[in-house]
N, C-alpha and C positions, 0 to 999 in steps of 0.2 A: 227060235220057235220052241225048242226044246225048255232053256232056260223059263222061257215068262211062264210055259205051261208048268214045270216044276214050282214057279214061285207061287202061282193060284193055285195048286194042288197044300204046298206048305201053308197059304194063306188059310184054305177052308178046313185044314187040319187043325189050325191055332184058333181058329174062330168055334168052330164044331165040336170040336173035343177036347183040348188043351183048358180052354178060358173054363167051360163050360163045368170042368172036373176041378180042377184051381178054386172057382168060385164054392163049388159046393166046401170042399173039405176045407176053405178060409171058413165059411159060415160057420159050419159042424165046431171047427172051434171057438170059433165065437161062442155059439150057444154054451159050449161045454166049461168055457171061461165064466160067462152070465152063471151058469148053473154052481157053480163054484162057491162064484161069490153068493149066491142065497144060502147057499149047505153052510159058510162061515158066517153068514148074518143072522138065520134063524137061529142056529145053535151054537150061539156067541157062549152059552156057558156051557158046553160037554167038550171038552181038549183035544179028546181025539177025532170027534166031525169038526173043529176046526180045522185040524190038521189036512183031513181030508178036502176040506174045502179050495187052503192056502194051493195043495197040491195038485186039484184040479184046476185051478187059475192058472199056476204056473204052464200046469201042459197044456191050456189053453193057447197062454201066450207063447209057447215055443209051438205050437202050431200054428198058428199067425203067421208067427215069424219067417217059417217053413213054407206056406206056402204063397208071404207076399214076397220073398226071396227067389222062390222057383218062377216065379211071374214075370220078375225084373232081369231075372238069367235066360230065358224067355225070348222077352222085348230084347236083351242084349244082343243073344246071337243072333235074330231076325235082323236088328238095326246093321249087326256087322256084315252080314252074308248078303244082305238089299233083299230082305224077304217082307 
């Protein structure tokens, strides 16, 4: 009894808060990746807003990557634990 009620309790936490916080700050870099690359396309010719641009993409995609990894570590230990 204890256990299923812990596993619904961990369920409504991953569904409630977990996913729900993941998906925002996956977006947030999205946009901030999208925003990048326009800062590198409008000002294809001033070097240093390229720069800036190149740079904002890059932290885009290392937050992607950040938080579709935190997702799958995640899913992982739920799959392992039978949550």
């Amino acid at each position: 009894m204890l256990a299923s009620s812990a596993q619904a309790l961990a369920n409504k936490i991953s569904d409630a808060i977990l996913n729900p916080i993941i998906l925002l700050l996956f977006s947030l870099a999205l946009i901030f990746f999208l925003w990048g690359l326009v800062v590198f396309i409008w000002k294809a010719d001033n070097p240093d807003a390229r720069k800036t641009g190149i740079s904002q993409m890059l932290w885009g995609i290392i937050g992607m990557f950040v938080m579709l990894s935190a997702f799958g570590i995640i899913k992982l230990i739920q799959s392992t634990i039978g949550v």
